[in-house]
C-alpha positions in Angstrom: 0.0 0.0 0.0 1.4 3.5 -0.7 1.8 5.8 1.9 1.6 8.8 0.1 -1.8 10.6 0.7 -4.2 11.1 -2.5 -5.0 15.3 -2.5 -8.9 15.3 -2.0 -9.4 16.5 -6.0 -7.0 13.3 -7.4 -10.3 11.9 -6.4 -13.0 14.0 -8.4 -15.1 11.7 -10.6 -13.1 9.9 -13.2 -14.2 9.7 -16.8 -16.3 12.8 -16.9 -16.0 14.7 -20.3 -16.9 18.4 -18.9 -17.8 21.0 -20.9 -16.0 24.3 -20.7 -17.5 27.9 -20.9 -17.3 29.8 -23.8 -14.0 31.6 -24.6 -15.9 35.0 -24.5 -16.6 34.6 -21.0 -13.2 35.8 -20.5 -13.5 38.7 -22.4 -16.8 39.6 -19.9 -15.2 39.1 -16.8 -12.2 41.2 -17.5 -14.9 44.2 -18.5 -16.7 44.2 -15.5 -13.9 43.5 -13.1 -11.9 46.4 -15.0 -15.0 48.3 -14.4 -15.1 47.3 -11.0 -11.5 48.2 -10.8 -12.0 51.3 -12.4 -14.5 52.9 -9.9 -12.4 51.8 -6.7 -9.4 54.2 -8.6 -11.5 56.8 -9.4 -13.3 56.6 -5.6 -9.6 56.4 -4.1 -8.5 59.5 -6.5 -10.4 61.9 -5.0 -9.0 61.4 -1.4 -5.4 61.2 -2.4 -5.2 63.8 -4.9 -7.0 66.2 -1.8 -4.6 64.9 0.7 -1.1 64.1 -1.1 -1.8 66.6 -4.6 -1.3 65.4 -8.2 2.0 62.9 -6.8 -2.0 61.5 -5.0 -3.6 61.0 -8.7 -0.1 59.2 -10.3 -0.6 56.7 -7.3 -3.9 56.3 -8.1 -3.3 55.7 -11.6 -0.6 53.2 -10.5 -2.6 51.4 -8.5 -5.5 50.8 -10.8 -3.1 49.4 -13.7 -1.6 47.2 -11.0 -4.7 45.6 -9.8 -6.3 46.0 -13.4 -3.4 43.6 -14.3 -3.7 41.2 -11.7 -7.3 40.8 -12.0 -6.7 40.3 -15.9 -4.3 37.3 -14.8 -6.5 35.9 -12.3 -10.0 36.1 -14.7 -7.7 34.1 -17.6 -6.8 31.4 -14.8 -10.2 31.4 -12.4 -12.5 30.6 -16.2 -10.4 28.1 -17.4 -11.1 25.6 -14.2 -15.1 26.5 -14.9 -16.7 23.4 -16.3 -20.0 21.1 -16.0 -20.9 17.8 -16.8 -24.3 15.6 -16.9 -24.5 12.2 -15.7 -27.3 9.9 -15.7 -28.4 11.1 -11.7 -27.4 14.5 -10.9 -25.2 17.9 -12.4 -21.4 18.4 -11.7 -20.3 22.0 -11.9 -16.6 22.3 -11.2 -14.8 25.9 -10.6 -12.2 27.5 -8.6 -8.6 29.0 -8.6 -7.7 29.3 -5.3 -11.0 27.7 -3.5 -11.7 24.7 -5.7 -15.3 23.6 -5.5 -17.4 20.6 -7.1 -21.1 21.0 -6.8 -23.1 17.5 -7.6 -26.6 18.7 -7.8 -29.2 15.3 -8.1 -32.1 16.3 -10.7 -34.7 15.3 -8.1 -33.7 18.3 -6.0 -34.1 20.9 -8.6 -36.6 23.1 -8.2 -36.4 26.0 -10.5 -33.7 27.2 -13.7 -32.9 30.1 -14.3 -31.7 31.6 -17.6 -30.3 35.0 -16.7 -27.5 37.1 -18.6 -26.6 41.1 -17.3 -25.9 43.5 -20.1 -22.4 43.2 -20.7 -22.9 39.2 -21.3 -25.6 40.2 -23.7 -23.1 42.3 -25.4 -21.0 38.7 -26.0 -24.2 36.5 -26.7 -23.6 35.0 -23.1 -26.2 33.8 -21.0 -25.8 31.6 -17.3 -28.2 28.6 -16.0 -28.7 29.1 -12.7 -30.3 25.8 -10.5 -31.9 26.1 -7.2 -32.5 22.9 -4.9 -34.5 22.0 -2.6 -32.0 23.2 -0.2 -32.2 26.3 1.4 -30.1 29.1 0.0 -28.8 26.6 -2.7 -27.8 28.2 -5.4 -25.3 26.4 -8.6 -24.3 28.4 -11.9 -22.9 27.7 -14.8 -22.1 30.6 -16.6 -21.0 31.7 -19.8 -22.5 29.1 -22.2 -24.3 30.3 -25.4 -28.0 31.3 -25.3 -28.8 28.1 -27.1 -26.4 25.7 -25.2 -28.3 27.4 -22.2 -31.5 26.6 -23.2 -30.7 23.0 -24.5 -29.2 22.7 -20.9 -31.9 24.4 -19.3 -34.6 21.8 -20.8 -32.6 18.7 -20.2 -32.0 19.2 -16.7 -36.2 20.3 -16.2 -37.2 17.1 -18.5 -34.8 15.0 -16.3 -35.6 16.3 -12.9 -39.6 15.8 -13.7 -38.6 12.0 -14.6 -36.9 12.0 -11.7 -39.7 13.1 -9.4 -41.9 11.1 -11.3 -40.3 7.9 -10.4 -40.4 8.4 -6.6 
């Protein structure tokens, strides 16, 4: 017997083809956390241009091309470990950079999907699914898929989780 522990996610289902998010996804995520980004500098400007002068602003500026790059580099990473997968009794949804997480949702616990998708991921011809459970405060996404691919997804998981309910 080896002695050398397994990490917990060696141990994530085997043979599961996922199914990644759309490329474009990226390209969403870096606009609104640049956004997001944008307003912190621009809220943090004001203060430290009144208190240090215009050697304030330049930090400012600084700042928000600093984080503005690191969030770039993290979005990249954080949508490429995104991905779902359908078995014959339940949902994965797999994401997570630094916090991994693998949500198995069973299709006799869903209660309601969603179909949602802000401006900006109209903009890219992005929409998310969004499952609730039975379970309070349960809540699994899987964004960035393609309005179709979302509603494909949407009416599989609805048809399954009635056949589900069905046979109990």
């Amino acid at each position: 017997m080896n002695a050398r522990a397994v990490p917990v996610w060696d141990l994530w289902p085997g043979g599961i083809e996922w199914q990644p998010m759309s490329p474009k996804l990226r390209t969403v995520w870096m606009l609104r956390s640049l956004l997001n980004v944008l307003i912190l500098a621009v809220v943090a400007a004001v203060p430290l241009t009144i208190w240090l002068g215009w050697e304030g602003l330049l930090w400012a500026l600084g700042g928000y091309v600093l984080l503005a790059g690191l969030r770039v580099l993290t979005v990249v990473r954080t949508v490429r470990t995104w991905g779902y997968a359908e078995r014959d009794q339940d949902l994965l949804v797999r994401h997570g950079l630094l916090t991994r997480r693998l949500s198995i949702v069973p299709y006799g616990r869903i209660q309601l999907i969603d179909l949602s998708a802000g401006p900006i991921e109209r903009m890219f011809g992005l929409t998310s699914v969004q499952v609730r459970t039975a379970a309070l405060g349960s809540n699994t996404e899987v964004p960035g898929l393609d309005p179709m691919v979302a509603a494909a997804l949407r009416d599989r998981l609805a048809v399954r989780a009635a056949e589900v309910r069905e046979g109990l």
